[in-house]
C-alpha positions as a Markdown table, in Angstrom:
| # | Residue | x | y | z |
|---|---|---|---|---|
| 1 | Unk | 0.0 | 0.0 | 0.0 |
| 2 | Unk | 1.1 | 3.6 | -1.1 |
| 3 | Unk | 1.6 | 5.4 | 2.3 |
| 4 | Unk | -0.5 | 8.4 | 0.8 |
| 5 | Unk | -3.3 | 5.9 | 0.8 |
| 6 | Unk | -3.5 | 5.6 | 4.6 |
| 7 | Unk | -6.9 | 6.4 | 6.1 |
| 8 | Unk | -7.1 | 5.1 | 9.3 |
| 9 | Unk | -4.7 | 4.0 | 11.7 |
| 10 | Unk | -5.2 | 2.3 | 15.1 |
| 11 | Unk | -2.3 | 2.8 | 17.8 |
| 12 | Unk | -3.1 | 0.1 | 20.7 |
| 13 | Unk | -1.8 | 1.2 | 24.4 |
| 14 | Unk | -3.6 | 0.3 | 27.4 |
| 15 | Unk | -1.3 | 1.0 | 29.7 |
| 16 | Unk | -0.2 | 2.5 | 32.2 |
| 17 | Unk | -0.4 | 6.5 | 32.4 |
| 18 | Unk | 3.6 | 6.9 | 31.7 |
| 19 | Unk | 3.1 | 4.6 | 29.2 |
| 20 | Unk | 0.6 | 6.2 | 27.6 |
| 21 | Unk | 2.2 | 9.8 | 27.8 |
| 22 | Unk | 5.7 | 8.3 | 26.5 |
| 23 | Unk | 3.5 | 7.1 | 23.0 |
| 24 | Unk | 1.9 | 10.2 | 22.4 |
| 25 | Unk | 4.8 | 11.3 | 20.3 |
| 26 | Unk | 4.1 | 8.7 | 18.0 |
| 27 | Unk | 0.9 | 10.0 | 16.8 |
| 28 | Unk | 2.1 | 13.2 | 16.9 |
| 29 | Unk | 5.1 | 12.1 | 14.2 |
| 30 | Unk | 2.2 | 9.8 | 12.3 |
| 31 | Unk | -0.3 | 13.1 | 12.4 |
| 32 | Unk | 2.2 | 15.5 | 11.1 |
| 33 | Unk | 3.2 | 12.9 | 8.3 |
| 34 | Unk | -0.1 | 12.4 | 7.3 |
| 35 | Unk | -2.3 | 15.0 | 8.3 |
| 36 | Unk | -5.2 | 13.3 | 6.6 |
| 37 | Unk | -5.2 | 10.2 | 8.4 |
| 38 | Unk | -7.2 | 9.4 | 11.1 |
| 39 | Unk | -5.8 | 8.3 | 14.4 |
| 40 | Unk | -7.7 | 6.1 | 16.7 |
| 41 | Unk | -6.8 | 4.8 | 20.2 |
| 42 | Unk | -7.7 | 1.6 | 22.5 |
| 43 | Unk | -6.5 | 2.5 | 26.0 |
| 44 | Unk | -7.5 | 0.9 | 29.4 |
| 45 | Unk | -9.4 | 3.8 | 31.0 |
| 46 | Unk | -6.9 | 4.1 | 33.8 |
| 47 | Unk | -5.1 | 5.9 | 31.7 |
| 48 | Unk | -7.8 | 7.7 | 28.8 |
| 49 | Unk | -7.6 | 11.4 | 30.3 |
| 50 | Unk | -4.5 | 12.1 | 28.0 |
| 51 | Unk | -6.0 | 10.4 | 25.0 |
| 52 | Unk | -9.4 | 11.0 | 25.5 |
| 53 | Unk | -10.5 | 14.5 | 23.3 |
| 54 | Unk | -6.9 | 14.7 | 22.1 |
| 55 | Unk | -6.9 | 16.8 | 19.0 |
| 56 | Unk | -4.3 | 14.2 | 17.3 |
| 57 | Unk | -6.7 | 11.4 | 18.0 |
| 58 | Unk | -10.4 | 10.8 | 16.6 |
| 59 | Unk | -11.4 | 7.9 | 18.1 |
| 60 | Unk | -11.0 | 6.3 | 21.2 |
| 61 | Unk | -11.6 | 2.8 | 22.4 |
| 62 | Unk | -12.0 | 2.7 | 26.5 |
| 63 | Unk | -11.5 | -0.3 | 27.9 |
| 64 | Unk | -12.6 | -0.7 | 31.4 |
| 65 | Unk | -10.8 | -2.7 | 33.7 |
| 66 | Unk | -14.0 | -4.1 | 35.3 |
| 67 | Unk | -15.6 | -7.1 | 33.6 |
| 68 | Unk | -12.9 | -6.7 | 30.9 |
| 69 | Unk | -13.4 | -9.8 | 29.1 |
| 70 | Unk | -17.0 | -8.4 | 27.5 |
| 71 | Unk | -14.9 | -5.3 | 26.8 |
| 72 | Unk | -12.1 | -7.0 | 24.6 |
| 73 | Unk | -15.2 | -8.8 | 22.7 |
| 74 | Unk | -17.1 | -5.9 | 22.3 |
| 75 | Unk | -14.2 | -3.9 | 21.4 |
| 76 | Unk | -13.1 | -6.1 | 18.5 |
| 77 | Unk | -16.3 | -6.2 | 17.0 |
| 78 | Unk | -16.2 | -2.3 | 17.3 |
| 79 | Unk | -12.9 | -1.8 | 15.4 |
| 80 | Unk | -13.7 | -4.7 | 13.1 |
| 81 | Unk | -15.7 | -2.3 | 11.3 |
| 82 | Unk | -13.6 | 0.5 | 11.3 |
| 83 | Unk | -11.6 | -1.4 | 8.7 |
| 84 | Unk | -8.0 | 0.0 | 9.2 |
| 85 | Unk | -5.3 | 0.4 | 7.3 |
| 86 | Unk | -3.1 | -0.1 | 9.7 |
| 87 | Unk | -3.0 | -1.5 | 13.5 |
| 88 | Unk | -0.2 | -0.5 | 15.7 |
| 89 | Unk | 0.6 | -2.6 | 18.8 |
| 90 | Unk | 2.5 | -0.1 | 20.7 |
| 91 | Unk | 2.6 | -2.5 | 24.2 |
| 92 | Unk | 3.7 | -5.2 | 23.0 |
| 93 | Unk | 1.6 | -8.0 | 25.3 |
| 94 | Unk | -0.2 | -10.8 | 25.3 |
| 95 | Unk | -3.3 | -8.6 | 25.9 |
| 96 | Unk | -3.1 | -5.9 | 23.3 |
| 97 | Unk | -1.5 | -8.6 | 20.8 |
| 98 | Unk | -5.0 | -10.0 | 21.3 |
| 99 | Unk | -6.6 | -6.8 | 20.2 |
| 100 | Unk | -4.7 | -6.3 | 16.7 |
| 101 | Unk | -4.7 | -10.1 | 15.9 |
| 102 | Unk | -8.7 | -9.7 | 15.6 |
| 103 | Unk | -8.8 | -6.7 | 14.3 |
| 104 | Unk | -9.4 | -7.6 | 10.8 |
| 105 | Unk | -6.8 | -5.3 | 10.0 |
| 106 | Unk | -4.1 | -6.3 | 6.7 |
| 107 | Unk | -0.8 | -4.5 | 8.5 |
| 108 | Unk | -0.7 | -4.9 | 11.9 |
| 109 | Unk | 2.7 | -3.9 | 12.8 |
| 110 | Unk | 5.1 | -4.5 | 15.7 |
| 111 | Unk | 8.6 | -4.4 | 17.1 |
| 112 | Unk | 10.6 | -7.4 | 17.6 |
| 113 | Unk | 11.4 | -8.8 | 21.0 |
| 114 | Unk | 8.0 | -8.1 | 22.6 |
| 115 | Unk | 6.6 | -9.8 | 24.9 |
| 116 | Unk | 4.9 | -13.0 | 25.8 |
| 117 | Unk | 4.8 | -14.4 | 22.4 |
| 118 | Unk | 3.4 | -10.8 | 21.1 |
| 119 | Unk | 4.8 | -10.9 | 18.0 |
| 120 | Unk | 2.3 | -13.6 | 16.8 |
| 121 | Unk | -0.3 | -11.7 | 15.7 |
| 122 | Unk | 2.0 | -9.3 | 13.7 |
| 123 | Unk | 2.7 | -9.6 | 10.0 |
| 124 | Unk | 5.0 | -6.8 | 9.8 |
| 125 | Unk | 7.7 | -6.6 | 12.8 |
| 126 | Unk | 10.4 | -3.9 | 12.8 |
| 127 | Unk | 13.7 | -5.4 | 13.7 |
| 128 | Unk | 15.6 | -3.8 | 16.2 |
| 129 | Unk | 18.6 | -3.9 | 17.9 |
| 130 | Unk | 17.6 | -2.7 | 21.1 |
| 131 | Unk | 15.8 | -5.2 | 23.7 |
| 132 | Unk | 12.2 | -3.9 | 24.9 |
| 133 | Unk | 13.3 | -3.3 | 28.5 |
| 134 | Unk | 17.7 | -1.6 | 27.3 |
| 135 | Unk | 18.0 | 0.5 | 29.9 |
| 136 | Unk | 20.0 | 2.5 | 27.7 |
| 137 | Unk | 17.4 | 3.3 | 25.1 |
| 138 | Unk | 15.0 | 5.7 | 25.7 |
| 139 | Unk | 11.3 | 3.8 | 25.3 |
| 140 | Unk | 10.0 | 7.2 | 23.7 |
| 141 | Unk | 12.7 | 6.2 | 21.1 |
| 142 | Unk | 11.9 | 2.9 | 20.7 |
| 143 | Unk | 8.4 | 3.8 | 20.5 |
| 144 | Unk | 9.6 | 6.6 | 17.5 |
| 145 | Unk | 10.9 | 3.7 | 15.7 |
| 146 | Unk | 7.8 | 2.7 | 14.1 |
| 147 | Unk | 6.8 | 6.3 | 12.9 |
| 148 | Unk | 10.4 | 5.9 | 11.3 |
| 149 | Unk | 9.3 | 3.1 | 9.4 |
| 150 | Unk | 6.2 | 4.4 | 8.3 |
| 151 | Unk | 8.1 | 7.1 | 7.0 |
| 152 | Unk | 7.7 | 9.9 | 9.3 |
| 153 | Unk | 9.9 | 12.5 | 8.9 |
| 154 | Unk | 10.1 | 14.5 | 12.2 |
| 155 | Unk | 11.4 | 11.9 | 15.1 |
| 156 | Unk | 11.7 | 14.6 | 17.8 |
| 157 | Unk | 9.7 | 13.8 | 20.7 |
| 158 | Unk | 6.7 | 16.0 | 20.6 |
| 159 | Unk | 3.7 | 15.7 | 22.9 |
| 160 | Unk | 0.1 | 17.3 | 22.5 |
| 161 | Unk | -2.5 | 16.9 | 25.1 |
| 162 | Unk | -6.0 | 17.6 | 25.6 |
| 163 | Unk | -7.2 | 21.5 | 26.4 |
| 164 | Unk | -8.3 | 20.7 | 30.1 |
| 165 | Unk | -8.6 | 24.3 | 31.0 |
| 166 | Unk | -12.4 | 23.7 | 31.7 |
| 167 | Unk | -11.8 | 21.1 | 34.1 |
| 168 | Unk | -9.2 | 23.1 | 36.3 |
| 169 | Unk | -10.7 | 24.0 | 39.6 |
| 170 | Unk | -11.7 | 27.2 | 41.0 |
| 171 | Unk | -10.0 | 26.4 | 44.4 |
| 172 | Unk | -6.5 | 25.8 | 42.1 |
| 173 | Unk | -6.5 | 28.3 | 40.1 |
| 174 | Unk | -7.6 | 30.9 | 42.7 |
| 175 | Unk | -4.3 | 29.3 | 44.6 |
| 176 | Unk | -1.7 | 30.0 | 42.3 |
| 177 | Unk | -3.0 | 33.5 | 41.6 |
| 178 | Unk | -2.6 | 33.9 | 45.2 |
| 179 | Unk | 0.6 | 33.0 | 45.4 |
| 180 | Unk | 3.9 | 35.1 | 46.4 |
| 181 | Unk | 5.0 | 36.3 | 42.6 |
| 182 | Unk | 8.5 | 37.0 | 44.3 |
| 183 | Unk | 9.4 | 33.4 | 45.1 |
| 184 | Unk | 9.9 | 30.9 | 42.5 |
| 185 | Unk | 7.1 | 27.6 | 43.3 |
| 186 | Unk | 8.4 | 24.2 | 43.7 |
| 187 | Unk | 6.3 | 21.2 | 43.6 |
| 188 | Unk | 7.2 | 18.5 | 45.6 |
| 189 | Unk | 5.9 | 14.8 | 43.8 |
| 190 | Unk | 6.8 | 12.4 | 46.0 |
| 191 | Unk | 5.1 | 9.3 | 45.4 |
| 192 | Unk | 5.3 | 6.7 | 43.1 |
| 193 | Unk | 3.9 | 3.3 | 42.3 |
| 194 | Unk | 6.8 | 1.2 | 43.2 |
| 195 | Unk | 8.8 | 0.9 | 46.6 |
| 196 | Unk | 11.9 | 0.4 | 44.6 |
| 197 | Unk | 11.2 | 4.0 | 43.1 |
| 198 | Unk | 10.9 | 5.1 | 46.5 |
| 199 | Unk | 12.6 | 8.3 | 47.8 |
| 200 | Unk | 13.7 | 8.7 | 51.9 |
| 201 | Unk | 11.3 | 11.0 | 53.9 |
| 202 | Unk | 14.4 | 12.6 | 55.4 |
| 203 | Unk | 15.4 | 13.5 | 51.7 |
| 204 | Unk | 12.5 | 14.9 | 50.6 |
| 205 | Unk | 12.0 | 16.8 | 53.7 |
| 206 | Unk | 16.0 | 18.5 | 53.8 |
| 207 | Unk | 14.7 | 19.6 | 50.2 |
| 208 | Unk | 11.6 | 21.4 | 51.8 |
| 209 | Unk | 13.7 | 22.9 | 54.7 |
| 210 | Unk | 16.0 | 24.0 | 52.4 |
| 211 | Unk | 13.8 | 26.2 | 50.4 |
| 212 | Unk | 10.8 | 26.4 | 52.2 |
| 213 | Unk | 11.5 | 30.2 | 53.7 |
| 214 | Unk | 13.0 | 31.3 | 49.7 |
| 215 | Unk | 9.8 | 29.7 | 47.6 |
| 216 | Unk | 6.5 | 28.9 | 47.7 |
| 217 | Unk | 6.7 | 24.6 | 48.4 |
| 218 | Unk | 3.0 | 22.5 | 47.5 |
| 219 | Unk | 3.2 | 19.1 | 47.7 |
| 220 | Unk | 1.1 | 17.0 | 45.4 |
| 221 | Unk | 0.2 | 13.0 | 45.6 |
| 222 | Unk | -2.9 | 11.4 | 45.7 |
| 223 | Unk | -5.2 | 10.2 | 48.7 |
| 224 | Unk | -3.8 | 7.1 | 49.1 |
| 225 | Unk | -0.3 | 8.1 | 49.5 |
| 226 | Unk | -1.6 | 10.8 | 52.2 |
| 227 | Unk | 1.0 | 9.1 | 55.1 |
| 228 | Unk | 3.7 | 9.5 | 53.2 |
| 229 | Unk | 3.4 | 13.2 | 52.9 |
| 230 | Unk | 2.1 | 13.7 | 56.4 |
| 231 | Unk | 5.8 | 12.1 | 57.4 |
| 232 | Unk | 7.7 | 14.2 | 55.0 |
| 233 | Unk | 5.6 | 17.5 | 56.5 |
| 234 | Unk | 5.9 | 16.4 | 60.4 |
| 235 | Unk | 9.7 | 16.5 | 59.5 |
| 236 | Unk | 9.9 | 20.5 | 58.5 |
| 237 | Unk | 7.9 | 21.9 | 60.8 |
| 238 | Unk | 6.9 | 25.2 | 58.2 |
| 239 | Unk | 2.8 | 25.6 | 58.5 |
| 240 | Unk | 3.3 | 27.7 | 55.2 |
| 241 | Unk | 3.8 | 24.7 | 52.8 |
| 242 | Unk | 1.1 | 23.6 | 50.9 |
| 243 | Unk | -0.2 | 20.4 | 50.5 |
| 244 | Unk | -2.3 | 19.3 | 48.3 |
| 245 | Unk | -2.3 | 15.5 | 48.7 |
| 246 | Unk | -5.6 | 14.1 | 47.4 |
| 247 | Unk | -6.5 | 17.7 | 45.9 |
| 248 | Unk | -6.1 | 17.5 | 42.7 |
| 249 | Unk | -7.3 | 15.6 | 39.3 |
| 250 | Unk | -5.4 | 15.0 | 36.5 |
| 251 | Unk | -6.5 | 17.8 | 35.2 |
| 252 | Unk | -5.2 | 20.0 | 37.8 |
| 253 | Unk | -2.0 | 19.1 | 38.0 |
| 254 | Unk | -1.4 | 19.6 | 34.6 |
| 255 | Unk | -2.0 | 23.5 | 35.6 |
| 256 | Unk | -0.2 | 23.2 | 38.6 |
| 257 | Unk | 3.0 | 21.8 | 36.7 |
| 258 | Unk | 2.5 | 24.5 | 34.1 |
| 259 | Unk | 2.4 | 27.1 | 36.4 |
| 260 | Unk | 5.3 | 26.2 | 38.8 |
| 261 | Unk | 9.2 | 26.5 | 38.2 |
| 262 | Unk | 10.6 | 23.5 | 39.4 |
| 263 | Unk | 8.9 | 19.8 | 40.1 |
| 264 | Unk | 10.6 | 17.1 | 41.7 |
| 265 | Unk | 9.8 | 13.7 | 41.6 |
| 266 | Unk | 11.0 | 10.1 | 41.4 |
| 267 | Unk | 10.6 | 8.2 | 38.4 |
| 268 | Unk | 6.7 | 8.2 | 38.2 |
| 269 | Unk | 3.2 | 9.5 | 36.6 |
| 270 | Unk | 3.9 | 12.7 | 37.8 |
| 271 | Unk | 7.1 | 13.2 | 36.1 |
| 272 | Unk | 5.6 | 12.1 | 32.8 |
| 273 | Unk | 2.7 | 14.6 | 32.8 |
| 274 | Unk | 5.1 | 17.2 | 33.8 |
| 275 | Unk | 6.8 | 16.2 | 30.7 |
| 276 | Unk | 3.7 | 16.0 | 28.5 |
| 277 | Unk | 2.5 | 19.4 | 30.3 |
| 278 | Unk | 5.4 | 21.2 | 29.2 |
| 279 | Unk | 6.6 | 22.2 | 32.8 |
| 280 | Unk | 9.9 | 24.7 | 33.0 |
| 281 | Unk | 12.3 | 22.4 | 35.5 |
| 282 | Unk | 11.5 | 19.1 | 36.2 |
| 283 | Unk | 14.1 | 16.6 | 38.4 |
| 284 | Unk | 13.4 | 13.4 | 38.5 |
| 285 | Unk | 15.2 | 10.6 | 40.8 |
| 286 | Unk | 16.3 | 7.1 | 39.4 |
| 287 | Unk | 16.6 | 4.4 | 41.9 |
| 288 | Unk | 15.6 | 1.1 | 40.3 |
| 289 | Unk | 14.5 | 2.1 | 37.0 |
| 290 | Unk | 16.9 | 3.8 | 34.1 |
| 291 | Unk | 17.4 | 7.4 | 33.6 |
| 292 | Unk | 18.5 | 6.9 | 30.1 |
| 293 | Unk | 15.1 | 4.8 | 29.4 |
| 294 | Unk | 12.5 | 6.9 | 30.6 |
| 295 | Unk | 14.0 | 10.6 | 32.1 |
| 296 | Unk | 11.7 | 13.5 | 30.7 |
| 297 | Unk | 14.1 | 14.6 | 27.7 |
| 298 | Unk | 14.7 | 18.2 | 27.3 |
| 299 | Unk | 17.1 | 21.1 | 28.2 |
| 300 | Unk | 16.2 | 22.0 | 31.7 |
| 301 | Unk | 15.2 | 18.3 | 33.1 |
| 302 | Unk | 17.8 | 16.6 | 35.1 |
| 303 | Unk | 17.7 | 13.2 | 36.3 |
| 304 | Unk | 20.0 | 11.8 | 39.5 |
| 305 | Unk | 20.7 | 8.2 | 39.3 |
| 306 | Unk | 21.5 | 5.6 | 42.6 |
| 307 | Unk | 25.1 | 4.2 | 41.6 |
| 308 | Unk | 24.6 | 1.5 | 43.9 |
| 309 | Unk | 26.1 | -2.0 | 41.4 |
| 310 | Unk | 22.8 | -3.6 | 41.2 |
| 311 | Unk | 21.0 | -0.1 | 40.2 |
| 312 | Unk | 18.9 | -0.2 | 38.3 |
| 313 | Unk | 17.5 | -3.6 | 38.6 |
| 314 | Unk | 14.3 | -2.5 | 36.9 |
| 315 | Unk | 11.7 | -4.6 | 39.7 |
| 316 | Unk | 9.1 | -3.2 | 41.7 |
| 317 | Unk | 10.5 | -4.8 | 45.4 |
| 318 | Unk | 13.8 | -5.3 | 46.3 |
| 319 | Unk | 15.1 | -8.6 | 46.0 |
| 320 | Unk | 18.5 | -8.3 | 48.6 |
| 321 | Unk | 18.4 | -10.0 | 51.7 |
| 322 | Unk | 20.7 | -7.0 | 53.2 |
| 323 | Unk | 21.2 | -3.4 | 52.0 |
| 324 | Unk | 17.6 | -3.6 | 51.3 |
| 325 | Unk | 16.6 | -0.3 | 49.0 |
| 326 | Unk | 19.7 | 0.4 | 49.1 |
| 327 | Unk | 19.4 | 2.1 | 46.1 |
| 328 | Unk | 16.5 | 4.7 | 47.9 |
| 329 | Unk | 19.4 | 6.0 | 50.3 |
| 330 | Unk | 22.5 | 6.9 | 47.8 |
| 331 | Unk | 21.1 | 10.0 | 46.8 |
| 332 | Unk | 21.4 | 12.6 | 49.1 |
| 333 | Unk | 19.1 | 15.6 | 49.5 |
| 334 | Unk | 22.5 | 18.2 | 49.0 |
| 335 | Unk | 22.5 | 16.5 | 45.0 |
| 336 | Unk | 19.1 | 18.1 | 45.0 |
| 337 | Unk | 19.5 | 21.1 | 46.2 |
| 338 | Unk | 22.4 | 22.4 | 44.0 |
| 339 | Unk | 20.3 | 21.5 | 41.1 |
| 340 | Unk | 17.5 | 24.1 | 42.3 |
| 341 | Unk | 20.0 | 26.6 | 43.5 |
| 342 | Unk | 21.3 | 26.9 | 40.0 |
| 343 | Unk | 17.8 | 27.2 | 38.4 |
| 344 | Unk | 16.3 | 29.7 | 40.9 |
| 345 | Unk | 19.5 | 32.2 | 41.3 |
């Protein structure tokens, strides 16, 4: 097929929400290509409110992670009759493998080395060099591979997101406006999915003291993690900090990262819609995971890395019997705080 002849083309990735954020650049190189296309979406709905009324996308299949079996079905007889031109499978698993195999798509592409027997269902797989999980090479990269073979010219990492500036609250907007224009604001993003992503309390909290008398400190997390940053706040004692732990939607912290100088988070959702949000300064700290494989990409983000030998070890627990997370204490909060000095002098 002539690649002016592309009409539609489905991109398959359910999840999770960095996932999702780190493929958004390939529709953005697949749009630009081919403006005339249209790009549709299957996502798990934990992570839909980046694809969701995206203006790169056009359609968008939700599927919900409760009584998921009747949505595959249901789905697959939906995108059946979409007849595509082409089917991307952008996560490279069993499930989503699923998904393009009955999709009644002719090209359903892939890279090589996916996983559990992914490659299957694919009739056109992009050989690679690089392993799925090279901790050397960047996944937004890897992802960008396949608008490289459909001919794409532009390979930069670009990212367009939904206009949520209905959905912004009153109470966070009305916030920031309030806020002390003389100090520079620092968002503090501590929590992450993982313990082996895990910062110390102490850390984060010699940050806060640090800077908490020069700029205006908010903390951000969500409900759940609400323990966490009650022990990170019971260890500055500074009533002016502001935390916003279970405060925000998705939405909102897209404005709040917009509208702040500096965010600081381990490797997690956060730092990823920081990237996608366009933020000023992110830092992100790298304990089990790989700077060089998912670090937000751009002039003023900085990533720290544990140098501990068996960092980064890419699991979710910590599998030594001694030194356990290790990893979490190498990085010391003074690493940090030169970092910010430089920005905010």
């Amino acid at each position: 097929m002539d690649e002016k002849e592309i009409r539609k083309i489905l991109i398959i990735r359910l999840s999770a929400l960095g996932d999702t954020i780190h493929t958004l650049p390939l529709a953005y190189a697949l749009k630009k290509q081919y403006p005339n296309t249209l790009i549709d979406w299957i996502v798990e709905d934990k992570a839909s409110k980046f694809i969701i009324n995206n203006p790169l996308i056009n359609k968008v299949f939700v599927i919900k992670r409760e009584n998921r079996f009747n949505n595959y079905i249901s789905t697959i007889k939906q995108i059946k009759k979409e007849k595509y031109d082409i089917v991307i499978d952008t996560q490279q698993l069993l499930k989503s493998a699923i998904l393009m195999g009955f999709s009644g798509c002719k090209r359903k592409i892939s890279l090589d080395k996916g996983r559990e027997f992914s490659g299957i269902f694919a009739n056109e797989i992009i050989k690679t060099d690089k392993e799925q999980f090279d901790i050397n090479y960047h996944v937004v990269n890897r992802t960008l591979e396949i608008a490289k073979y459909l001919n794409c010219k532009d390979l930069e990492p670009h990212f367009v997101i939904p206009d949520f500036e209905a959905e912004y609250s009153k109470e966070i907007v009305e916030l920031f406006s309030n806020l002390d224009k003389n100090k520079k604001t620092i968002i503090i993003s501590p929590a992450t999915t993982w313990d082996n992503k895990h910062w110390t309390v102490t850390g984060w909290a010699e940050v806060i003291k640090e800077f908490q008398d020069k700029c205006n400190i908010i903390i951000t997390a969500s409900e759940k993690e609400k323990k966490l940053t009650e022990k990170i706040t019971a260890q500055t004692e500074n009533s002016n900090i502001i935390d916003l732990t279970g405060k925000t939607s998705l939405s909102d912290l897209v404005y709040v990262f917009r509208n702040s100088d500096i965010i600081i988070s381990p490797d997690s959702g956060s730092a990823h819609v920081a990237w996608a949000s366009g933020a000023k300064n992110i830092i992100t700290l790298f304990f089990a995971t790989s700077a060089n494989r998912t670090a937000p990409l751009g002039k003023n983000y900085y990533s720290i890395s544990s140098k501990v030998s068996c960092s980064p070890c890419m699991k979710k627990h910590c599998r030594l019997k001694t030194n356990v997370n290790g990893c979490n204490q190498e990085i010391k909060s003074e690493e940090i705080i030169n970092i910010v000095k430089k920005i905010i002098q």
